[in-house]
N, C-alpha and C positions, 0 to 999 in steps of 0.2 A: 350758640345763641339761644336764649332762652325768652320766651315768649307764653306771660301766661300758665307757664309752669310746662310747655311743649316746647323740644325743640324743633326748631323751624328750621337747623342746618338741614343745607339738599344733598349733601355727599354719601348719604347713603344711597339716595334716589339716583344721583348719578353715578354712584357707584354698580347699580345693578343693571344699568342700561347700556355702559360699557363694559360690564364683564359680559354681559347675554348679548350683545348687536346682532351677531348670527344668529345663534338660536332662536331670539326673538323677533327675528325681519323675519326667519324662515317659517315661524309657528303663526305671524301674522302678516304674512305675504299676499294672501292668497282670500276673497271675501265677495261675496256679491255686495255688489253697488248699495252703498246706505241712500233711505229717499232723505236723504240730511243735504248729503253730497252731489245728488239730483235737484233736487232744488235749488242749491246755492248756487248750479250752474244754471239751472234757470233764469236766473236772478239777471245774470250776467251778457254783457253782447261776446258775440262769438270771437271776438280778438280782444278777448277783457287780460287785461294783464295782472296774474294772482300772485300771490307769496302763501306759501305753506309756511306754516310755524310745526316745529315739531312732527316732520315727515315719517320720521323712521322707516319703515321697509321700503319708503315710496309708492306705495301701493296707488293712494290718492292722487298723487303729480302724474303720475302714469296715466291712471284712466283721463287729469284732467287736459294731459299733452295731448289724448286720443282722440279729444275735441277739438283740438284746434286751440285752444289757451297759450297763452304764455304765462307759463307756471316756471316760476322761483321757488324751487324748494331748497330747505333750511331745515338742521334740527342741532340741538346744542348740546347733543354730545358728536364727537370726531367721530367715534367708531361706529354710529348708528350714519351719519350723514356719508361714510365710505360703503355700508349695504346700501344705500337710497344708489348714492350715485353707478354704483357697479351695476343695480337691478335697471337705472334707466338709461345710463350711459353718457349721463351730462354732469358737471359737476354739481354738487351739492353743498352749499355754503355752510358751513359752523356757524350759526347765529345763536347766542343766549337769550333769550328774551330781552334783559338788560341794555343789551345792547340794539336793541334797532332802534335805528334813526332815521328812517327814510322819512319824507315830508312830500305827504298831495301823491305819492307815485303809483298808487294799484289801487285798480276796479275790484278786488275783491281781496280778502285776509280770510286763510282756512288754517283752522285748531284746532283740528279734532284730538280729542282727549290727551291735552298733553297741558295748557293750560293750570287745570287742575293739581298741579304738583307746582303751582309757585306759591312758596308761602304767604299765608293770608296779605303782611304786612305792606307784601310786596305790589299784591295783585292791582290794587287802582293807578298804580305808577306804569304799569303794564301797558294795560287798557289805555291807558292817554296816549301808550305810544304807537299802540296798534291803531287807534281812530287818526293821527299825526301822520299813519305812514296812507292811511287811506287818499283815494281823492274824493272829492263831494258827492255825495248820493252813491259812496263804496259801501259795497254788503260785507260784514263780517259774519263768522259763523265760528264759535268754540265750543264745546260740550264738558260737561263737570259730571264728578261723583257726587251725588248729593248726599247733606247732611246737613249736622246744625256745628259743625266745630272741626278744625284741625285732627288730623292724628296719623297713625300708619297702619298698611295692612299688613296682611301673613306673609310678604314676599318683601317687607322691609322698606317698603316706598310710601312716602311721604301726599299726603292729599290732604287739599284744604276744605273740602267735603261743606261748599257754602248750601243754605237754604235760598229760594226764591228772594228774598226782601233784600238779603247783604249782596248779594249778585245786583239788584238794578243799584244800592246805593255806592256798590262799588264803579259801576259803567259809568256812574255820572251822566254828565248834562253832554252836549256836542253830539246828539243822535236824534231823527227825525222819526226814527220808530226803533221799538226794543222788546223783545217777542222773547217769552221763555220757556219752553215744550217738557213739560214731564214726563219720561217715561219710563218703562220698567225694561231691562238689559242686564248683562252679562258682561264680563272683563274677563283680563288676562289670567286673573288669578281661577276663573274658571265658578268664580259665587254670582249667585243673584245680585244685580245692582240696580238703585233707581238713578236717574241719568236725569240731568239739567241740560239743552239742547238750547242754545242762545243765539239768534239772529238780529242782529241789529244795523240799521244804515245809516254813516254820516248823514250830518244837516247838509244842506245844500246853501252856505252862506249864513249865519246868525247862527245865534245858539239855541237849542230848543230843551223843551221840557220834556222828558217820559217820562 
């Protein structure tokens, strides 16, 4: 599929997260606590019920079981979602993005860096369906590679690499507040990267404006 003149197929992306699951649960198992992931439990009442998107090692589900959470973790490759589940010893659902449906059911949606690898065209069809899976006055939280345009890196994975302005026109309307954190960070590829860190909460009844 060509888009733009970039293809936007993901099977390379998903080719390289099921050929590495080990490697890469194991290389990124192990991290002190982000104040990303501190906060967003903040956010939260202590029996909040969450859904992870894009677990992989379960590093995150882990800490957020440690609280007290009822954490849903989910990642959409099989082989990445068998290290989550092995590291925390509950099952760990196959979700594609695409695919969820849930309506009104979790206090809170965690994304960390995995978002970012859905194709641009894809991403606002996403987004509606992670604010749909939310209940009212839910905190979401994803973080991006930032950029101004699609492309891939050295390791053959696909990033939609948005700026600031296509991120809020993508979240759309149905959010009561929508916060977007610049910062400068590091990835798996081991380069300098600047990093879009995005918190936002459903409306609580009507649609509102950010």
């Amino acid at each position: 599929m060509k888009r733009g003149g970039m293809s936007c197929d993901a099977d390379a992306t998903r080719s390289f997260y099921s050929r590495r699951a080990a490697s890469y649960a194991a290389d990124t198992g192990d991290y002190s606590v982000s104040e990303h992931l501190t906060r967003f439990s903040a956010l939260l009442a202590q029996d909040a019920r969450v859904l992870e998107l894009g677990c992989g090692s379960g590093r995150d589900s882990a800490w957020m079981l440690s609280k007290g959470f009822e954490v849903h973790p989910t990642d959409g490759i099989a082989e990445m979602a068998e290290q989550a589940s092995a590291r925390l010893g509950i099952p760990v659902a196959v979700l594609p993005f695409a695919q969820i449906s849930a309506l009104d059911s979790y206090d809170g949606v965690w994304a960390n860096a995995c978002l970012l690898h859905v194709p641009r065209h894809d991403l606002a069809d996403i987004l509606q369906r992670i604010q749909r899976a939310l209940k009212p006055n839910g905190i979401f939280y994803a973080s991006y590679k930032a950029g101004r345009g699609e492309g891939f890196d050295g390791l053959g994975r696909y990033y939609n690499y948005p700026d600031q302005d296509w991120l809020r026109l993508n979240y759309g309307r149905g959010w009561s507040s929508l916060e977007i954190l610049a910062q400068q960070g590091g990835g798996y590829d081991g380069l300098p990267t600047p990093w879009l860190h995005v918190f936002a909460q459903k409306a609580d009844g009507g649609e509102q404006v950010v």
